[in-house]
N, C-alpha and C positions, 0 to 999 in steps of 0.2 A: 231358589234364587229370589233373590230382592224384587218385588215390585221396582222399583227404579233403577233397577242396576246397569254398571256401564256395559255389563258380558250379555254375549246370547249365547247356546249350547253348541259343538260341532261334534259329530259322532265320527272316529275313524278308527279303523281297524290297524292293530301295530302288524306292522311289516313283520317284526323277529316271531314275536308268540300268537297272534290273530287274535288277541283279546279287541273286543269293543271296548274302545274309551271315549269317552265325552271331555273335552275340553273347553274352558273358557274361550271368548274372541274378544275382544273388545271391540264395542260396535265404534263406527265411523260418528267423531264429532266427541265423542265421550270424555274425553279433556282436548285441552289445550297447549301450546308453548310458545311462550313471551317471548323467548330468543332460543337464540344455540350458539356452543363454543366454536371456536375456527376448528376445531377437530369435528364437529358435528353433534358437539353431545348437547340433549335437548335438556334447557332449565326454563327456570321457573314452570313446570309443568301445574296446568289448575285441571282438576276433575269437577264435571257437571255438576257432578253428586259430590259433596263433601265430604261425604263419608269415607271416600277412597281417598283422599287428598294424600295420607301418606304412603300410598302405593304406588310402586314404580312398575310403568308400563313393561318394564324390561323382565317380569317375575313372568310374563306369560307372550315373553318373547319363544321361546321354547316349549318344543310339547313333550313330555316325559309318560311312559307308558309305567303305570303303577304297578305294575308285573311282573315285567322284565328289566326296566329301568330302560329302554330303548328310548332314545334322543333324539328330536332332530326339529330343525326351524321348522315352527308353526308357520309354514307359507302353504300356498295352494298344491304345491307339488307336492306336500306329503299327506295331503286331503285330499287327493287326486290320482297316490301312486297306482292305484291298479289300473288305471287306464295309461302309463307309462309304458310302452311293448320294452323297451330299451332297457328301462329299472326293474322292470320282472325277467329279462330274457338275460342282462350281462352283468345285474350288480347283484339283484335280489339272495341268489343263495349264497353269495362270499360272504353277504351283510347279516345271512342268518347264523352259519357257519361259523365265523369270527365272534360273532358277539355271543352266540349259546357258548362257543368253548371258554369265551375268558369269564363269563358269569359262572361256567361250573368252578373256578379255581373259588378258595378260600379265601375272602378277602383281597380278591381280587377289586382294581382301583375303580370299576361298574359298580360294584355290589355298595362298599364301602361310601361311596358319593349318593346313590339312589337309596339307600336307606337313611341318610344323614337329611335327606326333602323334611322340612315342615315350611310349607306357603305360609299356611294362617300363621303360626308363632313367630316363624324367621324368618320375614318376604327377602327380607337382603339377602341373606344366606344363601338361601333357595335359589332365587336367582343369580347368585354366582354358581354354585354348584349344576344348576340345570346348564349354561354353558359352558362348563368343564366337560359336563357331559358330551353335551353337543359336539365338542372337540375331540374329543375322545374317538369319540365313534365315530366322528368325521375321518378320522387318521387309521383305527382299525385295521382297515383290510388294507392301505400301503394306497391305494389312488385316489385320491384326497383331493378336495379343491381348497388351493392354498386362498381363494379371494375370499372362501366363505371361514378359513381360520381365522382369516386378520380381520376380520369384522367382527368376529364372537369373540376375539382376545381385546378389541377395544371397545367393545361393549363391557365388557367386564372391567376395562380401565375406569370408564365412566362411572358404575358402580360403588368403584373406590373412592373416583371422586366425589360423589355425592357422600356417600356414609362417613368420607373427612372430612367435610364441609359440616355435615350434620354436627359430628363430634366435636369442631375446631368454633362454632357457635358460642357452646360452652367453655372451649378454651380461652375463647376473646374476653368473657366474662370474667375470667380466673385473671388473668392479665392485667383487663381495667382494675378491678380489686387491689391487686397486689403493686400496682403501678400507683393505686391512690396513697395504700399503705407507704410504701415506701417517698411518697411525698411527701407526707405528711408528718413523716418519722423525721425525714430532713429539717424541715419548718423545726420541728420539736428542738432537734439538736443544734439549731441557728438560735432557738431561742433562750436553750440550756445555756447557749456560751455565753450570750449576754446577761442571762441571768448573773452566772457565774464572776463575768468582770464586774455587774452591778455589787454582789458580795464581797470581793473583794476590795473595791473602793469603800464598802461602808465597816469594814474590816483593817481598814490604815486608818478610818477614821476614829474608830472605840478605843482603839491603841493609844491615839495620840490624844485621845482625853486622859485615858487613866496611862500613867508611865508602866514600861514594862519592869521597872526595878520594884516596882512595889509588888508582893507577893500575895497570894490569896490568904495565907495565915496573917499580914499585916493587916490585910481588909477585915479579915473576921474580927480582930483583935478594937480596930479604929470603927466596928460594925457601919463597916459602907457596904448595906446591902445593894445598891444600885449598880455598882462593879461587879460583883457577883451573879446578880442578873442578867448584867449584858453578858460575861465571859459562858453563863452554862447556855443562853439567847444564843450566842453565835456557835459552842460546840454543838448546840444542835443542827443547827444552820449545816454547819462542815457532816456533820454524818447524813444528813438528812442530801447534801448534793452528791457524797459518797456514792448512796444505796440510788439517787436518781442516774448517776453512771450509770452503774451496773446494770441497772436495768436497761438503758437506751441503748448499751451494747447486747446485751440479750435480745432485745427487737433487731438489731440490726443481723446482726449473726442469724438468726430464725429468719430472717428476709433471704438474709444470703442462700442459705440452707430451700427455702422457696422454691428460688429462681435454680439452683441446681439442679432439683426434679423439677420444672419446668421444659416443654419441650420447645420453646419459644424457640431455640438457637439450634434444632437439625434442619438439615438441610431438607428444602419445601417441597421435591420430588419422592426421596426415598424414607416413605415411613414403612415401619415396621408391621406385620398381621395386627399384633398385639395393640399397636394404636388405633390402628385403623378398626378392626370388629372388638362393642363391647365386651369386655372381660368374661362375662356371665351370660352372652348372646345365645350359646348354644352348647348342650348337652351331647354329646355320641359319647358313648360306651363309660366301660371305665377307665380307659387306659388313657380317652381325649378330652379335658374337663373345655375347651374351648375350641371354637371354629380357627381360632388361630394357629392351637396345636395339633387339631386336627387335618387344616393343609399344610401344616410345618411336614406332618408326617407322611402324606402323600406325595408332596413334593420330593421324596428318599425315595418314592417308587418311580413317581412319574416326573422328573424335572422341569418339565413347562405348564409347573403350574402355577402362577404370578402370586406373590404375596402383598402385593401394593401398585398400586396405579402407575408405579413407574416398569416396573419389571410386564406389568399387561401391554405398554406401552409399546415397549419393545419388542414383547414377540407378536404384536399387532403388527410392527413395523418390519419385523423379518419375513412375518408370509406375504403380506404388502409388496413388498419388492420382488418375494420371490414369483409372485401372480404377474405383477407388471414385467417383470425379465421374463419368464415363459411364456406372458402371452395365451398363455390356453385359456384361461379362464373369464379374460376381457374381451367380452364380444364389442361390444357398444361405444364407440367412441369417447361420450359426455362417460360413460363407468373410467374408461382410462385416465381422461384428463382430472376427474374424482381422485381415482387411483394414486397417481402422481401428486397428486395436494397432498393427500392425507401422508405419502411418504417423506413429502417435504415437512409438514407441520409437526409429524409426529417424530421426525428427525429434530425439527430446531426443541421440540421439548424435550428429546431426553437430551440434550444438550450437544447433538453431533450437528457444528453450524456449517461444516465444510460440504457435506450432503444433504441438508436442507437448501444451503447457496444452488447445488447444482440441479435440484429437482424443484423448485420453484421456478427455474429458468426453465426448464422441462413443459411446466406447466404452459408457461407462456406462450411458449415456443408451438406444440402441439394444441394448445386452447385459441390462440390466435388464426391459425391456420385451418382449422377447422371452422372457425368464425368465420372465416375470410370464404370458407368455401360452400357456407351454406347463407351466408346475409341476406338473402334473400324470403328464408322459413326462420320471420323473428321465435316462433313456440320455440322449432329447433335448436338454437344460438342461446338461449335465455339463459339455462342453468349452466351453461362455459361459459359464458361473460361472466356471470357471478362468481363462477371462481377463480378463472383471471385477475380480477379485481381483487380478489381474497387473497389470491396468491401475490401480486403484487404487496397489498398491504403488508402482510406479514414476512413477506421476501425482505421487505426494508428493516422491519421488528427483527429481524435474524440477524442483521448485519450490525444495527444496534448491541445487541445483545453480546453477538461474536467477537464485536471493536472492545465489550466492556471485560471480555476474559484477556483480552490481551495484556 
C-alpha cells in the first residue's frame, strides 16, 4: 500500500468459506464533500490524495470475499460477526447453505457477477456489481432486510448518476460544437442569399448593356470581345452559385443527420446500459463484449437488476416503502422520518407526483412532532429539522413540477 494512501487494512474471516481476507477501509477525513443531492448522493467528492480523485468511495462500500464471492456491507457488524450469538446461532448456517448451493449451479447469477470484479480496471463496474451482489445475497435465503435493499439499489442509482454526468460532459461538448456549426451554416446561407440577389441585380444589369437580340455569332463576327467576356464572367458566376447550393445543402442534410444520432432529445431519466457504461468498459467472456450486455443478460435471470439510474430508482423506492409500511426494519425515529423523505424524493423523480405529495406531508407530519417532542435535546432534533426543511422545499418542487404535467 501507498505511503500516503487514504485505506488502512481490516482482516476478516468470510462467514460462507472462512477464508481470511483483508480489505481496504477508508480512513476517516480521506476526502471530502461540497454538497449532496436531495436524494443524498454525495458530489463534488475531493480525495486528500489526488491520486484517488477519480475513485468513488462507493467501489469499497462493499466487501466481497475473493473465494466465494460472499457480499456484504463493509460495516462493523460484518468485522464483528463472530461475536454476533444471534447471526451464528439463527442466520449463519441458512446463509452458508443458500449461498454454497446457488455457487455450485453453473453460471449461476453469484458466480457470473463475482468473476466479472476488476476494482483497478473497472472501479465503476465493480462497484455496481459488488452491490448487485450485496443484493443478492441479501435476499437469498427469503429474510431479508428490505431498508438495507433500498439503500444498495440507490446507491447504485447514484453510480449511474455520476458515470452519466461523467459521459454527458462530453456530450455537452458534442452539442456546443454542432450548435456552433449549425450557426454558422445559417449565417453562410443568410449570406448566400444575398450573395445571390446581389448576382442577380448585377445580371439585369449586363443584360441591359448588351441587348438580348444580339447573339454570340453576331459578337464574334462585329469581334466585341467585352460581351463575351461578361456572358462566359457571368456563366461562371451561375455554375459556380449552382455547386455553392449544393454544397450548403449537403452541410445542412449532415447536420440534420448529426442531430438524429444525437441523444440530446431522450428523455433525461431513462437512459439505456449502453449509454450510460462505456462501449469498450468491460470484457466477460465471449458471449458478453460489454457491461452493458452483460447486465442485459442477467437481468433474463434475475429481473431486478437496474439498467439505468431510473429503473435503480425505483426498486430503491419499492423496498423503501416496503421497510417504512412493515416497520421492522426502522428502529430509530430520525431513520423513519429519513425513510419517508427519501420515498417522497425518490417518488417525485421517477415522476409519481401524487405519492411524493403524500409522503412529503408524511414527512412533516411525523418530523414535526417528534421535533415538538424532543425541543428540548437541540443534537437530538437537528438532523429532522433538516429534513423537514428539505422536505418542505421539495414538497413545493413537486407540486411545480406536477401543475407542469397537467
Amino acid at each position: 500500500m501507498k505511503f500516503n494512501s487514504p485505506f488502512f487494512m481490516a482482516k476478516v474471516e468470510c462467514p460462507v468459506c472462512g477464508q481470511i481476507n483483508e480489505f481496504e477501509n477508508i480512513k476517516a477525513g480521506a476526502y471530502t464533500e461540497t454538497k449532496r443531492d436531495t436524494d443524498f448522493c454525495p458530489r463534488g467528492v475531493i480525495w486528500t490524495n489526488p491520486e484517488f480523485q477519480n475513485m468513488n468511495p462507493l467501489l469499497y462500500f462493499m466487501a466481497t470475499c475473493p473465494s466465494c464471492f460472499y457480499t456484504h456491507e463493509f460495516s462493523q457488524s460484518l468485522k464483528e460477526w463472530k461475536k454476533d450469538r444471534f447471526f451464528a446461532t439463527h442466520q449463519l448456517n441458512l446463509i452458508q447453505e443458500r449461498h454454497k448451493q446457488e455457487a455450485k449451479q453453473e453460471g449461476s447469477v453469484i458466480n457470473r457477477l463475482g468473476e466479472a470484479l476488476d476494482p483497478e480496471g473497472h472501479p465503476f463496474e465493480s462497484a455496481v456489481i459488488k452491490l448487485l451482489l450485496g443484493i443478492y445475497e441479501e435476499k437469498l435465503t427469503g429474510e431479508y432486510n428490505a431498508l438495507d435493499v433500498g439503500r444498495y439499489y440507490l446507491r447504485i442509482a447514484w453510480l449511474y448518476r455520476e458515470n452519466w454526468e461523467e459521459k454527458d460532459s462530453a456530450r455537452k461538448v458534442n452539442r456546443i460544437n454542432l450548435s456552433s456549426l449549425e450557426k454558422s451554416l445559417k449565417q453562410l446561407r443568410s449570406h448566400f442569399q444575398d450573395y445571390v440577389e446581389e448576382i442577380s441585380d448585377i445580371l439585369t444589369s449586363v443584360e441591359a448593356c448588351f441587348p438580348a437580340q444580339m447573339g454570340i455569332a453576331e459578337i464574334d463576327q462585329k469581334k466585341d470581345q467585352l460581351k463575351i467576356r461578361y456572358l462566359r464572367g457571368l456563366n461562371k458566376i451561375k455554375e459556380d452559385i449552382s455547386s455553392l447550393r449544393v454544397s450548403l445543402d449537403e452541410l445542412t442534410d449532415i447536420c440534420a443527420e448529426k442531430q438524429n444520432l444525437s441523444l440530446d432529445s431522450e428523455p433525461e431519466n431513462i437512459k439505456t446500459a449502453e449509454e450510460l457504461i462505456p462501449g469498450k468498459s468491460l470484457y466477460i467472456g465471449k458471449n458478453h463484449l460489454t457491461f452493458a450486455n452483460f447486465l442485459s443478460s442477467l437481468k433474463e435471470v434475475w429481473p431486478e437488476i437496474p439498467l439505468n439510474e431510473y429503473e435503480a430508482m425505483k426498486l430503491a423506492l419499492k423496498y423503501y416503502k416496503q421497510s417504512y409500511q412493515d416497520a421492522e426494519d426502522i428502529s430509530q425515529e430520525n431513520q423513519r422520518i429519513q425513510a419517508a423523505y427519501l420515498i417522497a424524493e425518490l417518488s417525485r423523480r421517477v415522476g409519481d407526483y401524487q405519492e411524493a405529495e403524500s409522503y412529503f406531508g408524511e414527512v412533516k407530519r411525523i418530523g414535526q412532532a417528534f421535533i415538538q417532542r424532543n425541543q428540548d435535546d437541540v443534537n437530538k432534533i437537528a438532523l429532522a429539522e433538516k429534513i423537514v426543511a428539505l422536505a418542505k422545499k421539495q414538497g413545493k418542487l413537486n407540486m411545480v413540477e406536477a401543475e407542469a404535467q397537467v
